[in-house]
C-alpha positions in Angstrom: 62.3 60.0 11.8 59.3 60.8 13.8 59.4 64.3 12.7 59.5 63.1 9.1 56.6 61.2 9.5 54.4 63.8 11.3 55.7 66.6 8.9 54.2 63.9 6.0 50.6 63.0 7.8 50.5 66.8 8.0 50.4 67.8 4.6 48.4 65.0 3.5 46.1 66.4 5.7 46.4 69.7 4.5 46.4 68.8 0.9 43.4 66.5 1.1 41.0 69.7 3.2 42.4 72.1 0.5 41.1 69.5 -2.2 37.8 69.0 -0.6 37.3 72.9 -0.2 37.9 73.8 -3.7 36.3 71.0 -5.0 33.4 72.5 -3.1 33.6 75.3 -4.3 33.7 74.4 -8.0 30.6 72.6 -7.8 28.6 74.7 -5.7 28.6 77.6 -7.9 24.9 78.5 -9.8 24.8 79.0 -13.5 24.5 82.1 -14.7 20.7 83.6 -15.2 21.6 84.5 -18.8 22.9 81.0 -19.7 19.3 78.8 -18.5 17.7 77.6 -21.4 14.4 77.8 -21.9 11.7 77.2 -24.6 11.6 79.2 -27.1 10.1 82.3 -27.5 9.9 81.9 -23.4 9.9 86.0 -22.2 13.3 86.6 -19.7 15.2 83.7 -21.1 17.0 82.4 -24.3 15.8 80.7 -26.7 16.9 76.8 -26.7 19.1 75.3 -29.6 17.3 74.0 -32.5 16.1 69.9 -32.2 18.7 67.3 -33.4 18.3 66.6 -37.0 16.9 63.0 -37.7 19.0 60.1 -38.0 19.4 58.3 -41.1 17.2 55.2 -41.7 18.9 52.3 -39.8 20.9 54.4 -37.5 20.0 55.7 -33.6 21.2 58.8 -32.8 23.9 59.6 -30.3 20.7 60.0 -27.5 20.2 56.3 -27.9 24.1 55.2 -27.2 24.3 53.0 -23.8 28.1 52.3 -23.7 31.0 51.9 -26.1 28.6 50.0 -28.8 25.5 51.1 -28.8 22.3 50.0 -27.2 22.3 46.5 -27.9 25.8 45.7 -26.6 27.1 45.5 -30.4 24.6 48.1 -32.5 22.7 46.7 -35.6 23.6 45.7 -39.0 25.7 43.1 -41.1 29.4 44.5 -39.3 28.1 45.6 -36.1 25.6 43.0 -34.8 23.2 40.5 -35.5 23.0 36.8 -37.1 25.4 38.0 -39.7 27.7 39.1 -37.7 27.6 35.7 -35.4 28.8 34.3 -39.0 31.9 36.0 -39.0 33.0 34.9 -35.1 30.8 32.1 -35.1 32.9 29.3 -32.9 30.9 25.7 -33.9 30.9 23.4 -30.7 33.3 21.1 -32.9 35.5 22.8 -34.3 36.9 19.1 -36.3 40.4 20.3 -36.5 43.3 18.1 -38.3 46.9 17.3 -37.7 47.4 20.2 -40.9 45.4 22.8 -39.4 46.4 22.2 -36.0 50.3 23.3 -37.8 48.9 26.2 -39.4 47.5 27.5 -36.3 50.6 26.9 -34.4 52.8 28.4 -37.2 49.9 31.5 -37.1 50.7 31.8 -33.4 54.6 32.0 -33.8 54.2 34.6 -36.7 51.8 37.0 -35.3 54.2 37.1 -32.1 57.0 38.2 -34.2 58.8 34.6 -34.1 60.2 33.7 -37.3 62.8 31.3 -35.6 61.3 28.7 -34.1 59.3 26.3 -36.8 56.2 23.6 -35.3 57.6 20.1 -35.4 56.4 16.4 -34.6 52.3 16.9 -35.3 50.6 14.0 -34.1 46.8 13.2 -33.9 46.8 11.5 -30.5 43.6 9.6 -28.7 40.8 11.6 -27.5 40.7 14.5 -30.2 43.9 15.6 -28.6 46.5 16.6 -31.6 50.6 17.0 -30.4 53.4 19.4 -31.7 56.3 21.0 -30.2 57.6 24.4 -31.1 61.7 24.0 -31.9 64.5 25.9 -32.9 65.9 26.0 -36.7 68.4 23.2 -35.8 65.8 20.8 -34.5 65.5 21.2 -30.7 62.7 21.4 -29.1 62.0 23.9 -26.7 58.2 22.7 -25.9 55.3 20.5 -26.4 51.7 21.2 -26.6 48.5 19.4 -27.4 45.6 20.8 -28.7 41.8 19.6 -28.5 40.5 19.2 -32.2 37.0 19.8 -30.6 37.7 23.2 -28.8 41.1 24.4 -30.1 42.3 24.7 -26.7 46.2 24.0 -25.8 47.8 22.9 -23.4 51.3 22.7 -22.5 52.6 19.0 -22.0 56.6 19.0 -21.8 
């Protein structure tokens, strides 16, 4: 057993001086003379590539990307960022759900999981905002109870 061990700290060993060598020696390696760019017209060196074209009015180009959106976190414009985009997320402090939209959103939840089985049973506005239903199977048992907050929309599991 001992033997199996030593045999495997060696080649880890091994394996991880080989990896540090040739990764040294990928790196370290100059460019080419031929391959520097340099202005152009510049005598012993070639010439650079032309300038970017411009971007389009409205747009950046790729220079000014900072991340997967764009500079400002979600770019510009209607889609991308803005106060029109804040319309099509926008999440109102109250939300003022009811006893029927509180089912819908259930019943969304159960269909967009791929759950056409189970059907939302027993809504009930409750005190506090808080707004009941269970999830149950076709023949009427329930398998759980939730409440949700007609303020936030947030659910929590009561039974």
């Amino acid at each position: 057993m001992r033997k199996l061990i030593l045999a495997g700290v060696a080649s880890i060993a091994l394996g991880g001086l080989a990896a540090g060598t040739a990764s040294k020696l990928v790196w370290a390696q100059p460019a080419p003379p031929d391959a520097v760019a340099v202005e152009p017209g510049h005598p012993g060196g070639a010439p650079m590539p032309p300038p970017l074209p411009s971007p389009p009015p409205g747009m950046h180009g790729p220079w000014a990307m900072r991340g997967p959106h764009g500079p400002r976190g979600f770019g510009e414009g209607p889609l991308t960022g803005g106060p029109q985009a804040a319309a099509l997320i926008f999440h109102p402090e109250d939300r003022q759900l009811t006893a029927p939209e509180v089912q819908k959103i259930a019943e969304a939840f159960l269909l967009w999981n791929g759950n056409r089985d189970w059907k939302v049973t027993q809504v009930v506005a409750g005190p506090n905002g808080k707004i009941g239903f269970a999830f149950a199977t076709a023949d009427g048992g329930v398998i759980a109870r939730f409440t949700m907050d007609s303020k936030t929309g947030r659910v929590a599991r009561v039974g």
